[in-house]
NUGU-214125 format. One line per 3 residues: number of its first residue (from 1); their letters; for each residue x, y, z of C-alpha. Coordinates in steps of 0.1 Angstrom, whole numbers, plus 5000, padded with zeros to 4 digits. Example, Ala and Ser with C-alpha at 12.3 -4.5 7.8 and 13.67 -1.06 7.14 Angstrom:
% NUGU-214125
1 = as = 5123:4955:5078; 5137:4989:5071 $
***
This chain:
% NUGU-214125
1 = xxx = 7211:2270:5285; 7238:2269:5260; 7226:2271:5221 $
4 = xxx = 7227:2240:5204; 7263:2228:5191; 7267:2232:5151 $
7 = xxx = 7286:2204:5137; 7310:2218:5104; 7316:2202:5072 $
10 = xxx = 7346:2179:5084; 7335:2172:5123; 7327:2138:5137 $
13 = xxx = 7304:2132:5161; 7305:2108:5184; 7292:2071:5176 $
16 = xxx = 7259:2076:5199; 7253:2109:5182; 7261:2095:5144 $
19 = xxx = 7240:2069:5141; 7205:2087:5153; 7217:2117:5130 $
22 = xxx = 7223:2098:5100; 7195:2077:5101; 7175:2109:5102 $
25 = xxx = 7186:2117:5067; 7176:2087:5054; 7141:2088:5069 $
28 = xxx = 7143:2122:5047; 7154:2108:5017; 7136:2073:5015 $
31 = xxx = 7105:2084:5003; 7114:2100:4975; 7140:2073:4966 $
34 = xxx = 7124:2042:4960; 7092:2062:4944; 7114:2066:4914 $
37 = xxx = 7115:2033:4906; 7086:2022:4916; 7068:2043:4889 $
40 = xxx = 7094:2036:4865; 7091:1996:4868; 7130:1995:4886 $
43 = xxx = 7135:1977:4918; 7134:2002:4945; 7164:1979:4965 $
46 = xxx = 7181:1989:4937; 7179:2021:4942; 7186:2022:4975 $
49 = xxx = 7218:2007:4971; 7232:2034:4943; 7218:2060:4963 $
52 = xxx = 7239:2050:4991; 7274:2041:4972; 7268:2072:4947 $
55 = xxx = 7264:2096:4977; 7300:2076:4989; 7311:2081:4951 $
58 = xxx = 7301:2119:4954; 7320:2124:4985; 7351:2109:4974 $
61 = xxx = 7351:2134:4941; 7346:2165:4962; 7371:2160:4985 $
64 = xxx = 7341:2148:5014; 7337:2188:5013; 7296:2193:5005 $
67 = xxx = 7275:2176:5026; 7255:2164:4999; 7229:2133:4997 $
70 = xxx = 7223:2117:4963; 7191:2100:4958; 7164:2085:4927 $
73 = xxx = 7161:2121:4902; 7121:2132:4898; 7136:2149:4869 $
76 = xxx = 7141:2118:4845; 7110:2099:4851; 7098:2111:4818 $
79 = xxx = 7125:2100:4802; 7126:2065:4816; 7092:2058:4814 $
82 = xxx = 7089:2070:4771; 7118:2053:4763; 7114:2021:4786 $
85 = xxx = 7083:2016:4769; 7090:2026:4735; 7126:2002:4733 $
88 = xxx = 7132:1986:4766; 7139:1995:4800; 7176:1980:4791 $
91 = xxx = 7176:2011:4766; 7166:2041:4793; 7197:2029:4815 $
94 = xxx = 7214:2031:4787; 7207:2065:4785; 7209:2073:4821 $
97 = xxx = 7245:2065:4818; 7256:2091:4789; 7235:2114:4807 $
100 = xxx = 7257:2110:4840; 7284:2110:4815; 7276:2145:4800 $
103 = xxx = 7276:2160:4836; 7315:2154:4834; 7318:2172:4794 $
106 = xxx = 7300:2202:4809; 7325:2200:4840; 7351:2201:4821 $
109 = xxx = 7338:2233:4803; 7331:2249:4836; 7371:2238:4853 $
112 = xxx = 7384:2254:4821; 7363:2280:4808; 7357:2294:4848 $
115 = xxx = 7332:2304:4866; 7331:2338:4865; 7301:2336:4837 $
118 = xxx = 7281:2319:4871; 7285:2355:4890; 7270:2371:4858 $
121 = xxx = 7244:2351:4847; 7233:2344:4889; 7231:2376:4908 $
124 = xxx = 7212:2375:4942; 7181:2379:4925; 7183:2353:4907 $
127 = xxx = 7200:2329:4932; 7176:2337:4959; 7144:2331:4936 $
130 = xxx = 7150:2300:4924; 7159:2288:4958; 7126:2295:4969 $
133 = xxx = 7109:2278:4939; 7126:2248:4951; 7115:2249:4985 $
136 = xxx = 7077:2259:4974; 7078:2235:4942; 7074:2208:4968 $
139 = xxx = 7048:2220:4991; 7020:2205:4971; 7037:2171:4978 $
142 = xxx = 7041:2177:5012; 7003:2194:5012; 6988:2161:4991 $
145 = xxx = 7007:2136:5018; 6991:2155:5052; 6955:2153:5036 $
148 = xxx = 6947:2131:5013; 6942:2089:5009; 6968:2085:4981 $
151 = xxx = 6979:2118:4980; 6956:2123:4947; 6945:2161:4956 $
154 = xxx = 6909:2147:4951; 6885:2166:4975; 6865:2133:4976 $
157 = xxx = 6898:2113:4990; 6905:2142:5016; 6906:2127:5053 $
160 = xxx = 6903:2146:5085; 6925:2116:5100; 6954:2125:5077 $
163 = xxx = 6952:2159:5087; 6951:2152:5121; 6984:2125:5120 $
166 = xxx = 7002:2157:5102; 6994:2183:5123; 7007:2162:5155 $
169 = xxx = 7036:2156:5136; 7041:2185:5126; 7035:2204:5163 $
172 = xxx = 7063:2174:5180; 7089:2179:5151; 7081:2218:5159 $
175 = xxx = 7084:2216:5198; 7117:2196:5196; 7129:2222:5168 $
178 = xxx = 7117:2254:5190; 7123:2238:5231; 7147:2211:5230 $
181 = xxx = 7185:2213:5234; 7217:2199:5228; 7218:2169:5207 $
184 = xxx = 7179:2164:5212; 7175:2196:5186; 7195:2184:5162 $
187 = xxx = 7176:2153:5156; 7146:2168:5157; 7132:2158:5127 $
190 = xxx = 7134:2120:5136; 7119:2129:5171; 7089:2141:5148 $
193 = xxx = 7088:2108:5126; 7090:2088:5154; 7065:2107:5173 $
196 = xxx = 7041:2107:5141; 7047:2073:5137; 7036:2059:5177 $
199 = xxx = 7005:2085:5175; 6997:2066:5145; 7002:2035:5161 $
202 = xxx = 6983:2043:5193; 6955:2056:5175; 6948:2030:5148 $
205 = xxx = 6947:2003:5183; 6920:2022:5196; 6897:2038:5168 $
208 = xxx = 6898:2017:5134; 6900:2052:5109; 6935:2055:5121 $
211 = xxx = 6943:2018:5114; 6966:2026:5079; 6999:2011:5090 $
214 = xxx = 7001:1974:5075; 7030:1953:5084; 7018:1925:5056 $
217 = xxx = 7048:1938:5035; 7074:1936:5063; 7065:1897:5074 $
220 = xxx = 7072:1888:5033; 7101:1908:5029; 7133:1886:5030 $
223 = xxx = 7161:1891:5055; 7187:1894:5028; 7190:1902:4990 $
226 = xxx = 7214:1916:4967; 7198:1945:4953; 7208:1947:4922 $
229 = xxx = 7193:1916:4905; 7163:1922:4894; 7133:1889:4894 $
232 = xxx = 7114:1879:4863; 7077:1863:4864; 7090:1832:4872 $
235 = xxx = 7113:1848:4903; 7143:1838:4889; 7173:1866:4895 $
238 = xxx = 7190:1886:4868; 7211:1914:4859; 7192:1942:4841 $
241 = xxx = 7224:1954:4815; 7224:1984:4798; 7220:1990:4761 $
244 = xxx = 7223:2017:4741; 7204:2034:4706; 7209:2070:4698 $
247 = xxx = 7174:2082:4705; 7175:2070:4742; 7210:2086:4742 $
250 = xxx = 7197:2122:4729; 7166:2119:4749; 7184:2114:4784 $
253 = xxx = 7214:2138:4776; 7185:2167:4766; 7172:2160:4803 $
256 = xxx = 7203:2165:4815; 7208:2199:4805; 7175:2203:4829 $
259 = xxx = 7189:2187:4856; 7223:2203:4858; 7203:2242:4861 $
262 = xxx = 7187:2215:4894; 7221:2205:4903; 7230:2247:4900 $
265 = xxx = 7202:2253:4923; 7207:2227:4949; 7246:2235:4951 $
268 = xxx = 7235:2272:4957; 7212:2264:4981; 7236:2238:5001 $
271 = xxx = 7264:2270:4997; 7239:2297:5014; 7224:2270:5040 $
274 = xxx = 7256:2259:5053; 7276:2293:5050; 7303:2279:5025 $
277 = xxx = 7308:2290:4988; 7309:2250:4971; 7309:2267:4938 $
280 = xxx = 7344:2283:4945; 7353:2249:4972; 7359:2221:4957 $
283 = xxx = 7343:2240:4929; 7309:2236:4909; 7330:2213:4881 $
286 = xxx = 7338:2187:4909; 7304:2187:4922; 7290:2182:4886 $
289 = xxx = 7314:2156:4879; 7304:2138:4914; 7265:2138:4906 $
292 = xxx = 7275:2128:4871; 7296:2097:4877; 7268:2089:4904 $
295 = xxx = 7243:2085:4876; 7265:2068:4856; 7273:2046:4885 $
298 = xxx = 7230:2039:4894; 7227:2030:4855; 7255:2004:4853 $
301 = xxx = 7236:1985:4885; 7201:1990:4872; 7189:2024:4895 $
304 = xxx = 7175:2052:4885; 7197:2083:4877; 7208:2102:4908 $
307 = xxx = 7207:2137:4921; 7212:2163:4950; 7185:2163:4973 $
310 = xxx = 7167:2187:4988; 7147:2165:5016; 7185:2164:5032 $
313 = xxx = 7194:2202:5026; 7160:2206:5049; 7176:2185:5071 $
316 = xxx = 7209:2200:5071; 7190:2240:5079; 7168:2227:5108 $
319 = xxx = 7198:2211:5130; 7226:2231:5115; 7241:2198:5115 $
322 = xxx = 7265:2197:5085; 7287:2164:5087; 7301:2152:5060 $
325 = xxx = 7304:2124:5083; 7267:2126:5089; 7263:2124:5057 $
328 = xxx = 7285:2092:5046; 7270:2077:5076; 7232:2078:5055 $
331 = xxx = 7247:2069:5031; 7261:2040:5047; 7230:2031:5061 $
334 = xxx = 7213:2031:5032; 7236:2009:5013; 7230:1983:5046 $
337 = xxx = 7195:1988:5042; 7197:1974:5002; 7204:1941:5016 $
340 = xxx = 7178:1939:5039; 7144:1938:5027; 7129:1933:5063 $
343 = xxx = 7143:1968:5073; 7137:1988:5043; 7100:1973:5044 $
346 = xxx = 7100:1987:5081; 7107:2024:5068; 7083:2019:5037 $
349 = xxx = 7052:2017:5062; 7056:2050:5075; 7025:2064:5069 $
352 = xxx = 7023:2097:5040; 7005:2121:5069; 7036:2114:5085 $
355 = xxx = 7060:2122:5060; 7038:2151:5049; 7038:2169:5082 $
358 = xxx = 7076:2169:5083; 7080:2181:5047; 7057:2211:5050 $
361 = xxx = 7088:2217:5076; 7116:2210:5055; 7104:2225:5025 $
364 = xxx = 7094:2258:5039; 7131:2260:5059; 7147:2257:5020 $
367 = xxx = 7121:2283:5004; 7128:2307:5039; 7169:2299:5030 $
370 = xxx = 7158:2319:4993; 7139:2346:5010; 7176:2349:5039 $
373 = xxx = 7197:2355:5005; 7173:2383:4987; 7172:2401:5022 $
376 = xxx = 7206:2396:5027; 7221:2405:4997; 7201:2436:4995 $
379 = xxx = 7180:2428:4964; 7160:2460:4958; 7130:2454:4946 $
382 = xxx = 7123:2490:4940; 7140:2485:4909; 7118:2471:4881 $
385 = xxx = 7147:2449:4872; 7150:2428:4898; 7112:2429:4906 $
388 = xxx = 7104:2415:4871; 7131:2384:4870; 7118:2376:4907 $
391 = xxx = 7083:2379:4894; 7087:2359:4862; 7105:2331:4884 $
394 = xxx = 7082:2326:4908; 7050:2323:4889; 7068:2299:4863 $
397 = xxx = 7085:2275:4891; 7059:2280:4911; 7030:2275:4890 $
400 = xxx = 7043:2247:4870; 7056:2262:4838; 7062:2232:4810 $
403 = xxx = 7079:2235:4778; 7073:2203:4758; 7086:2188:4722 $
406 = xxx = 7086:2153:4713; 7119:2134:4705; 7109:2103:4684 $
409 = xxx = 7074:2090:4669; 7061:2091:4704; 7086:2105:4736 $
412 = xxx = 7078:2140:4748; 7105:2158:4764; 7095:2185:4788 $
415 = xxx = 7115:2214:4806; 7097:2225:4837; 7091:2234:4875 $
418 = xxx = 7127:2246:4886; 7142:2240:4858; 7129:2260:4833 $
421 = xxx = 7123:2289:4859; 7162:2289:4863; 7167:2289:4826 $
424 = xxx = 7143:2320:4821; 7158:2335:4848; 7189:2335:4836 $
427 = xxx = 7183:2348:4801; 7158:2380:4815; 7188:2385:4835 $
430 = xxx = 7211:2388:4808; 7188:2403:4783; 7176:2429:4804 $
433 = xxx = 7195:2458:4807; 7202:2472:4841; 7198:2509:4835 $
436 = xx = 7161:2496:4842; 7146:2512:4870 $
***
């Protein structure tokens, strides 16, 4: 039997193939999408609808050359939460959008100033560690999601009948990964969630422990909405319009200098998934400059800010399916899927055992991308150099390093997780001299 066929950056695949394999990355991306603003008081339809015109934004900047999904950023919860309490909610978008527009300053730095610096200050060592810290930062998400009610990491809220929905997830998303062909492998990951999803199904009709799919949501959901009004106690519609102050300006363009070393990492990890340098093509300054306007662009309609996701880069290594097609087509799909409420409250029932037994997939494909470029490259770890800025990353992305300072009375900014591991990665490798050994 003939290996499965990879689809490049710029190839189309047929209409029959396109749809299945884009709604597949937005199964991978949902999740994480409307959480955002759901814990930050936004409307998740919202959401949904930048996330699917800002990926269409991001293409257009780069040339539709990195196969790229933008969805709701983790990274600025914080930030919207401290400063949507403290002024206004009006006041963090406000923010959002100086933060998307600092993204384009530092592009500007990088399309003038070069990227040679990148080369120095990101060897191998450095490159291939923090990718893995991104792909094991989220295993205890996918972890909580396959074992426990709420995914609280409580041992009192652990359930054998989560476990049991994400292991037989896990083992159909695995056999169509490992034994299928042709196009059936490259949309294995939605043969998994649909798989996950009927077991569920089945089971809950016949033993009650397994009833956790409610479809209460769905039958109140309306067909159609525009998602970006927001509704007021009274359910009246209006537009939530930014405002600005220079605290919630500082606060969110401080973020931002987290999330770009995140946009760094993802573009990295997109470049050594798909085989393509997309820090030299169309260059690191478009890419910035696409993720930035993107922010810019959620803020103005009321979303969250956006960012590069890695649920899609998991995607991307499992079917070495790399459309850009594929990709606009999620996006696409998503921006549909703002209108309807019906649909989108379809996807939102898919249970967290579900979703956690494909993650513990897709995060460990983007950690095992990290571990292909230190073996690759030829990182020797026999030299105490490279085994102590591996070492140092690790434990600090891993472990959940934090540096903290307030901003204001009562905000608390906080550098962490990825972020700060790729930051101190990239001073011990500029401080440390290489005649170490």
């Amino acid at each position: 039997m003939a290996s499965p066929k990879i689809l490049g950056v710029h190839e189309k695949p047929p209409l029959a193939q396109w749809i299945p394999l884009s709604f597949q990355h937005v199964f991978a991306m949902f999740g994480a999408t409307i959480l955002v603003p759901l814990l930050t008081g936004l409307n998740p339809s919202t959401a949904l609808f930048t996330a699917g015109t800002g990926t269409l934004l991001y293409i257009l900047v780069t040339g539709a050359k990195v196969p790229v999904f933008l969805g709701s950023s983790f990274a600025f919860i914080p930030a919207l939460i401290g400063i949507g309490q403290q002024y206004g909610r009006a006041y963090a978008l406000g923010g959002a959008i100086f933060a998307g527009l600092f993204y384009c300053i530092v592009a500007l730095i990088v399309k003038f100033a070069g990227k040679s610096w990148i080369d120095k200050a990101l060897p191998p060592v450095v490159i291939g560690s923090v990718i893995v810290v991104i792909g094991l930062n989220l295993a205890p998400t996918a972890i909580n999601e396959a074992m426990y009610v709420g995914s609280s990491g409580a041992a009192q809220d652990y359930s054998l009948v989560y476990v049991s929905i994400a292991v037989v997830t896990l083992a159909i998303a695995i056999v169509a990964t490992v034994f299928l062909k042709g196009f059936f492998n490259t949309i294995s990951i939605l043969i998994g969630l649909v798989g996950g999803y009927v077991f569920t199904l089945i089971m809950g009709a016949i033993f009650p422990a397994y009833h956790i799919i409610n479809f209460d949501t769905v039958r109140a959901a309306k067909w159609f909405a525009l998602p970006f009004l927001q509704t007021d106690d009274a359910g009246r519609y209006f537009w939530l319009a930014p405002q600005f102050n220079l605290v919630a300006v500082l606060t969110f363009v401080i973020v931002s200098l987290a999330t770009i070393c995140e946009h760094l990492g993802d573009t990295l990890t997109t470049s050594r998934v798909v085989g393509k340098d997309f820090l030299k093509d169309p260059g690191l300054h478009r890419t910035l400059v696409g993720d930035g306007l993107a922010t810019t662009w959620a803020a103005i309609w009321g979303g969250p800010p956006n960012t590069t996701y890695g649920e899609n880069i998991g995607v991307m290594a499992i079917t070495k399916v790399y459309s850009v097609w594929v990709i606009g087509g999620a996006a696409v799909i998503a921006l549909v899927l703002s209108f309807c409420q019906k649909f989108g409250a379809i996807i939102q029932t898919i249970p967290g055992p579900v979703l956690g037994g494909i993650s513990m997939l897709l995060y460990g494909l983007i950690a095992s991308s990290g571990l292909r470029t230190l073996v690759e490259e030829g990182v020797d770890y026999q030299d105490k150099r490279n085994l102590t800025i591996s070492s140092v990353i690790m434990v600090i992305g891993i472990g959940g390093g934090m540096l903290q300072f307030a901003v204001g009375s009562n905000f608390v900014f906080s550098l962490g997780g990825v972020a700060l591991a790729t930051v101190v990665g990239i001073v011990l490798n500029l401080v440390i001299p290489k005649s170490v050994s």
